[in-house]
N, C-alpha and C positions, 0 to 999 in steps of 0.2 A: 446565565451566560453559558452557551452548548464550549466545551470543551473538549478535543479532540488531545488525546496526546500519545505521543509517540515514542518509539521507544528499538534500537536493537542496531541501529547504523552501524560504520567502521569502516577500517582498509582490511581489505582480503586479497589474495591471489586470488589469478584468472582459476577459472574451475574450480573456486570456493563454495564455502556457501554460508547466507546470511539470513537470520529470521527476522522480521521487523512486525512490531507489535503495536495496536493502535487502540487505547483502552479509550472509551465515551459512557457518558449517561447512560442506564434501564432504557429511557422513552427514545432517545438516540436511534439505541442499539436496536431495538425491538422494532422500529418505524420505519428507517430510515435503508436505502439502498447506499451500501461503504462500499469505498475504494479506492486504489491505490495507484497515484501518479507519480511519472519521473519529471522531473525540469534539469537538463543539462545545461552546463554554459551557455548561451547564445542562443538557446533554443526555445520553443513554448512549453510550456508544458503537458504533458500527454498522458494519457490512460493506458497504465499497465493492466491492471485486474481490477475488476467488479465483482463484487456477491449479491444477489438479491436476501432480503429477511426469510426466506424458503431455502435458502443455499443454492439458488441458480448462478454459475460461474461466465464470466465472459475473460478472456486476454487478448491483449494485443499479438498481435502476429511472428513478433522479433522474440518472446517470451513462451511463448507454448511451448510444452512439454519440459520447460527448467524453471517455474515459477509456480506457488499452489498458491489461491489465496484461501484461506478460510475463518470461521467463527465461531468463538466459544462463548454459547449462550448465557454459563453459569458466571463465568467474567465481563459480560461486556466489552468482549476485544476482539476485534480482527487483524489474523496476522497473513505475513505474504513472507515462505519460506520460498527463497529463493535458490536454487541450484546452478551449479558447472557455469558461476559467473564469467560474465566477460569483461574486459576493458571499457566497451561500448556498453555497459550496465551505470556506468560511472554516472553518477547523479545526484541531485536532492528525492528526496520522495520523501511526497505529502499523504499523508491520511484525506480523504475526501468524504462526507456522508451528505448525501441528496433526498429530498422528497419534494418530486415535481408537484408545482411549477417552479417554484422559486426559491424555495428551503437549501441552501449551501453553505455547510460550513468546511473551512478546511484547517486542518493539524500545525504544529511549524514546521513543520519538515525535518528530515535527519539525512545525514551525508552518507551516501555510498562510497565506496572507493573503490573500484577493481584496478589492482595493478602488483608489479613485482618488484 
């Protein structure tokens, strides 16, 4: 069973900053394109950060330049340090790892909190 797990949530102030860690499988990790969504209240869930298994980066557009995603090969982990949070960062965030077509497993999620 692929297991995803997560790790580094909490409450911070706005202009904080919060590291979240997502340790998986060797074959996972080595295989597999990780990455990192928000689900707010009411809303879908959406794509913060991708890495490809080469270190190719993608972010959403609200997150550029206050969010890094990256990956340590010796650990099997991808982390997504986040910076100079905001309010509107407020969310769950899921761990997600893909290899198309159909290969989707995702993390349980851990709670953001930006507020004061």
């Amino acid at each position: 069973q692929v297991q995803l797990v997560e790790s580094g949530g909490g409450l911070v102030q706005p202009g904080g900053s919060l590291r979240l860690s997502c340790a998986t499988s060797r074959n996972i990790f080595r295989n597999y394109l990780m990455g990192w969504y928000q689900q707010a209240p009411g809303k879908q869930r959406e794509l913060v950060a991708a890495i490809t298994t080469s270190g190719s980066t993608n972010y959403a557009d609200p997150v550029k330049g206050r969010f890094t995603i990256s990956r340590d090969n010796a650990k099997n982990t991808v982390y997504l340090q986040m910076d100079s949070l905001r309010p509107e960062d407020t969310a769950v965030y899921y761990c997600n790892a893909h290899l198309a077509p159909s290969y989707i497993y995702w993390g349980q999620g851990t709670q953001v909190t930006v507020s004061s």
